[in-house]
C-alpha positions in Angstrom: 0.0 0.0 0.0 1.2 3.2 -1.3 2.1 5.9 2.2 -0.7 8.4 1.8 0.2 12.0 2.8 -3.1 14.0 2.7 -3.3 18.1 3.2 -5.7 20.7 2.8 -5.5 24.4 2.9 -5.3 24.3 6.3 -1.8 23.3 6.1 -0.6 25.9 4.5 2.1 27.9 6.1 1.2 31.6 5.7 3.4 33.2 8.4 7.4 32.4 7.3 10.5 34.8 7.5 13.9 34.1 6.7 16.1 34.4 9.8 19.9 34.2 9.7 19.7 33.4 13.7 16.9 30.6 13.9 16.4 27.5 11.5 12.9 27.3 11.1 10.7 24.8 13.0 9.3 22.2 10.3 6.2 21.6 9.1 4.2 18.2 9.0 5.1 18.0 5.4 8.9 18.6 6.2 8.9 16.3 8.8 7.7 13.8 6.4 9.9 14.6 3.5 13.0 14.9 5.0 12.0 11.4 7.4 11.3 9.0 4.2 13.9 10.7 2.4 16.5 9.8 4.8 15.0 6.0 5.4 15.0 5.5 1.7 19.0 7.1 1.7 20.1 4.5 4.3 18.2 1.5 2.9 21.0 2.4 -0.1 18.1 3.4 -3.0 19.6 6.8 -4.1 22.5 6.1 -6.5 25.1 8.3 -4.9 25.1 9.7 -1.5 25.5 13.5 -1.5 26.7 14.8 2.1 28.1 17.5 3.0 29.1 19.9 0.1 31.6 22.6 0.2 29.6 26.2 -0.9 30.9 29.5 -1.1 29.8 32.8 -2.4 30.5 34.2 -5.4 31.7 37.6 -4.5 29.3 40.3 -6.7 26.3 42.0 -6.5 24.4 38.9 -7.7 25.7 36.7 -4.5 25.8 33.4 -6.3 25.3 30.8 -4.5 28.4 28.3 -5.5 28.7 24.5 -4.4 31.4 21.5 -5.8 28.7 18.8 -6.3 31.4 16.4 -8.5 29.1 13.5 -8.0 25.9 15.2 -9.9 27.8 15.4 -12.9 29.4 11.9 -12.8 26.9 9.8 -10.9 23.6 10.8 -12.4 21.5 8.6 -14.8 22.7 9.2 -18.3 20.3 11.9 -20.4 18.1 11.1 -22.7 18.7 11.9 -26.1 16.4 15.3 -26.4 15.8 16.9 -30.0 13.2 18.4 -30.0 10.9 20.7 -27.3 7.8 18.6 -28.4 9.6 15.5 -28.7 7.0 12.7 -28.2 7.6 10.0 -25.1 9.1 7.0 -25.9 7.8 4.6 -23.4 11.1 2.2 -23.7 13.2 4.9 -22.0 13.2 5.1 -18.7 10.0 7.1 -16.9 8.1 6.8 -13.8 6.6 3.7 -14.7 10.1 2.1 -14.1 10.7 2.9 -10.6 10.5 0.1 -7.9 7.5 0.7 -5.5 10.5 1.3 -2.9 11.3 4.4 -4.1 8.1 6.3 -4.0 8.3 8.2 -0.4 4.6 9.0 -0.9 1.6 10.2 -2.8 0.4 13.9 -1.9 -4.0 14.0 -2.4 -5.6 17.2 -1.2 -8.2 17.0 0.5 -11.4 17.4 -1.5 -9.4 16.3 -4.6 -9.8 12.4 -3.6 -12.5 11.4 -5.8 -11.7 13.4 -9.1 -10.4 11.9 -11.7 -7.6 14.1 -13.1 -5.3 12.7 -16.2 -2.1 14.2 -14.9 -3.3 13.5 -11.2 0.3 11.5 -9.3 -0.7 8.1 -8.2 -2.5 7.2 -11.3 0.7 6.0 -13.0 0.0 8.0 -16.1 3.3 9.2 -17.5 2.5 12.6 -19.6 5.4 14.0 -21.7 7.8 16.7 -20.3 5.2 19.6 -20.3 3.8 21.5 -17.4 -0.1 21.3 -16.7 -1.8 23.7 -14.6 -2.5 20.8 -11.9 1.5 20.4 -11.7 1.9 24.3 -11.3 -1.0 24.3 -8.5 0.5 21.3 -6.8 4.1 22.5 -6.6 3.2 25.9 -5.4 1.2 24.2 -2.8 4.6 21.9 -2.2 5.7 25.1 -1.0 3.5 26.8 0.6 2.9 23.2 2.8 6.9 23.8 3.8 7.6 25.8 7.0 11.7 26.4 5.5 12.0 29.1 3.2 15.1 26.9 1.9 12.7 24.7 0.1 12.5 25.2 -3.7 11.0 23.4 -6.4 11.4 23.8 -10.5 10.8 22.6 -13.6 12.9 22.2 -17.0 11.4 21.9 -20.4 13.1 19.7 -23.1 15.7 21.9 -24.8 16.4 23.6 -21.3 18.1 20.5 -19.4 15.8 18.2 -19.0 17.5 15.0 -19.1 14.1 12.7 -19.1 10.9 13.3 -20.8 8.3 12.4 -19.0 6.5 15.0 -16.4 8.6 15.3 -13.8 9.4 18.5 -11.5 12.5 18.8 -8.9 12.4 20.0 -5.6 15.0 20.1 -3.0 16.1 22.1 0.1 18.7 24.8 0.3 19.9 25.9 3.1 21.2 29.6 2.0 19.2 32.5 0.8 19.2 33.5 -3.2 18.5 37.1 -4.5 15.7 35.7 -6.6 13.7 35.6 -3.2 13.4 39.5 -2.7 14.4 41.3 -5.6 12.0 44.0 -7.0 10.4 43.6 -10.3 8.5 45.6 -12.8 4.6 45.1 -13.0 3.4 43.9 -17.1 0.0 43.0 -16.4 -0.9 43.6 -12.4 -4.5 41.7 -12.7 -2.7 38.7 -13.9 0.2 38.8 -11.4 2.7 39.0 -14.4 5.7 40.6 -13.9 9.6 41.2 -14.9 13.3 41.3 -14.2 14.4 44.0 -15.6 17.8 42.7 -14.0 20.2 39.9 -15.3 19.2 37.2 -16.1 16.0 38.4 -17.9 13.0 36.6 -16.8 8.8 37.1 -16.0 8.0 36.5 -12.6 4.7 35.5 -10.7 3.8 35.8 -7.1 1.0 34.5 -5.0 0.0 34.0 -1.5 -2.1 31.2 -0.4 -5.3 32.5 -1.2 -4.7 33.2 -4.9 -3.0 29.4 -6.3 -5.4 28.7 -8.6 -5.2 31.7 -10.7 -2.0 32.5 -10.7 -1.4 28.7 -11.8 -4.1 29.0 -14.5 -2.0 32.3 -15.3 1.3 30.3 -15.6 0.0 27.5 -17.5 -0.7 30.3 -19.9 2.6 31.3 -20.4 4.2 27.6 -20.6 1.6 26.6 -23.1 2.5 30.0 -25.4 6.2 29.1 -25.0 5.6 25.3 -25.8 3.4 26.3 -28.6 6.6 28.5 -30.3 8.9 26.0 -29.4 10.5 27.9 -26.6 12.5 26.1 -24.4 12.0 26.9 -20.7 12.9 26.9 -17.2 10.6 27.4 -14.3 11.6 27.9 -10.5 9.4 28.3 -7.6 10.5 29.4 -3.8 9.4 32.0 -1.1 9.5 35.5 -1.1 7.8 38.8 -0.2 5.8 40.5 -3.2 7.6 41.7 -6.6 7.1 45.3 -6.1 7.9 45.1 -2.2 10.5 48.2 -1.5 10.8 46.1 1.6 11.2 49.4 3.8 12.3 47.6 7.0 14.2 44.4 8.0 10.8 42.7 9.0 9.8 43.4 5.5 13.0 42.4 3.9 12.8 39.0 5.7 8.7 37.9 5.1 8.5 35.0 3.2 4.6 34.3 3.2 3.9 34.1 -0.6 5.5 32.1 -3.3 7.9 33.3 -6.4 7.5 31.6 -9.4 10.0 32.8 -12.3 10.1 31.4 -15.9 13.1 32.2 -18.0 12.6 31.6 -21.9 15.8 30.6 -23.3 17.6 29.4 -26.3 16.9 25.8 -26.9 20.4 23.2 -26.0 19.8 20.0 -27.7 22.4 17.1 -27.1 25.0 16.3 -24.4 25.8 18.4 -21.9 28.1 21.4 -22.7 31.6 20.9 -21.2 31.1 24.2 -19.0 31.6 24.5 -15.4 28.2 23.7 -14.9 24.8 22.7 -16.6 22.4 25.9 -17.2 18.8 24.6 -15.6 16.6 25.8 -13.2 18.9 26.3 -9.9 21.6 27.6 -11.8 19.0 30.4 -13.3 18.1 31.0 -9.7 21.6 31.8 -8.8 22.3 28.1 -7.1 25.2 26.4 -9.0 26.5 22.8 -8.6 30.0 23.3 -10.4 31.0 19.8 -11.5 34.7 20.2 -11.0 36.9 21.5 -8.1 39.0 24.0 -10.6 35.9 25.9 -11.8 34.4 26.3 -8.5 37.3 27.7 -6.8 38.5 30.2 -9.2 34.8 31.2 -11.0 33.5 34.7 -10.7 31.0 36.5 -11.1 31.8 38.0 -14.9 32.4 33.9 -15.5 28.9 33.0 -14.3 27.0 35.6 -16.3 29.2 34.6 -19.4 27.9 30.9 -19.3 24.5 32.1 -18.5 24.0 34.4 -21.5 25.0 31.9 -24.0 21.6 30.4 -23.0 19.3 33.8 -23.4 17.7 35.6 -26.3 19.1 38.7 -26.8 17.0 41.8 -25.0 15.0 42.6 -28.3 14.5 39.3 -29.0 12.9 39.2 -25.2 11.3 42.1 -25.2 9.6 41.0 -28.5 8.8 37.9 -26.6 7.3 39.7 -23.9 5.2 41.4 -25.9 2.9 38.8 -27.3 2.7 37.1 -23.9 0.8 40.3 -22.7 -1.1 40.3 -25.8 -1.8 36.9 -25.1 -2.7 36.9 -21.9 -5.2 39.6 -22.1 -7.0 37.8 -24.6 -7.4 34.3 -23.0 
């Protein structure tokens, strides 16, 4: 029997700050997350064991968060050969459907949701191609808001952005040191749809919501990812706390609130193939300023002008954005 873990809006954590003094106290959900993780990491199911890893910050005014993670690079399942964005699923690669029954830590159901029958619903053992749905946007901003630690992010890559599987699959993880991508202002697009951007480097369209406003701001989202599907534009999505986008965040207390959710896409020039032999892989964390360098060299000597330089190999030029940005508002106010 498949462990159950059942929630409702109750569970939401609405009240969360980032405090540099005080770890914060864990939530039901991280208490269960972190406890199967573990039990499943010492009955020897994970293919590597990760540890401690040494991190540093890049100095700069983007305050990369840097980490030697050798083992990500050489240890991980090989990639699947991705050619296209829209590439169709090929059910003799490996997919969810391929797991052993050991290595499911459980099935989230919301309560209410029990008795629906959703396609793209966990649990029912459909695999769907790599292609965000609105239920897999609702559910991971959920995933967050259920998590008392402001460390705990979740993200998504399309195919042509890094991901190395296609079937629908999102990552989430916990880390344990505070990104700019968490507070930084941004510039209102369409207000009434929550759509926003980063005027800053690198170039991206933001969304916030607190737990009251999920499922339009997930409808919202799945708007955008369909648009970018639909033109073949490869994507990367990453979803954490944070305090609103056009926050001045006057005062520390301010500054520190952590009660909604951040959800950033980043449109991005398609990488088809292998991975590039860079420093590190460009995918969701490393677009959120976390980067697991794959070699001890790199991550010792990288700075900041060497980051951005990797980065920008991977983005459309600004008038190629802009242009972008654009016919996402036109599209948005007509759908």
């Amino acid at each position: 029997m498949r462990r159950q873990f059942v929630y409702s809006v109750q569970d939401f954590i609405t009240n969360v700050r980032r405090s540099p003094e005080t770890g914060p106290t864990l939530s039901k959900f991280d208490e269960n997350l972190r406890a199967h993780w573990k039990d499943r990491m010492n009955s020897g199911l994970f293919r590597y064991r990760l540890g401690d890893i040494p991190t540093r910050i890049i100095p700069g005014r983007h305050g990369y968060v840097a980490q030697l993670n050798v083992k990500r690079a050489t240890e991980k399942r090989k990639p699947q050969e991705i050619q296209n964005v829209q590439q169709q699923f090929n059910a003799n690669k490996f997919n969810f459907n391929k797991v052993s029954p050991e290595e499911i830590i459980f099935e989230m159901t919301k309560e209410g949701d029990v008795n629906e029958k959703r396609q793209d619903e966990p649990g029912k053992m459909v695999v769907l191609i790599n292609v965000l749905t609105k239920f897999a946007i609702q559910s991971s901003i959920e995933s967050i808001l259920l998590s008392s630690d402001p460390g705990f992010r979740m993200g998504f890559n399309s195919l042509g952005a890094f991901a190395t599987v296609n079937h629908l699959h999102l990552h989430g993880y916990y880390l344990n040191h505070e990104l700019q991508i968490e507070s930084k202002s941004a510039q209102p697009l369409l207000p009434e749809k929550g759509f926003h951007r980063f005027p800053d480097f690198p170039g991206g369209f933001l969304f916030y919501t607190e737990s009251d406003g999920v499922v339009d701001i997930s409808r919202t989202i799945c708007k955008v990812t369909d648009f970018l599907l639909d033109n073949n534009v490869a994507h990367n999505v990453f979803l954490t706390r944070g305090h609103p986008p056009c926050d001045q965040a006057q005062n520390e207390e301010s500054q520190q609130s952590r009660n909604g959710v951040r959800v950033v896409v980043w449109p991005r020039i398609p990488s088809f193939g292998s991975d590039e032999p860079s420093a590190f892989s460009i995918a969701l964390c490393e677009m959120a300023g976390h980067l697991p360098f794959k070699n001890k060299t790199d991550y010792e000597v990288a700075t900041e002008e060497d980051v951005k330089d990797i980065i920008q190999g991977q983005l459309f030029p600004k008038d190629e954005l802009h242009t972008l940005e654009q016919r996402l508002i036109h599209h948005l106010r007509h759908v």
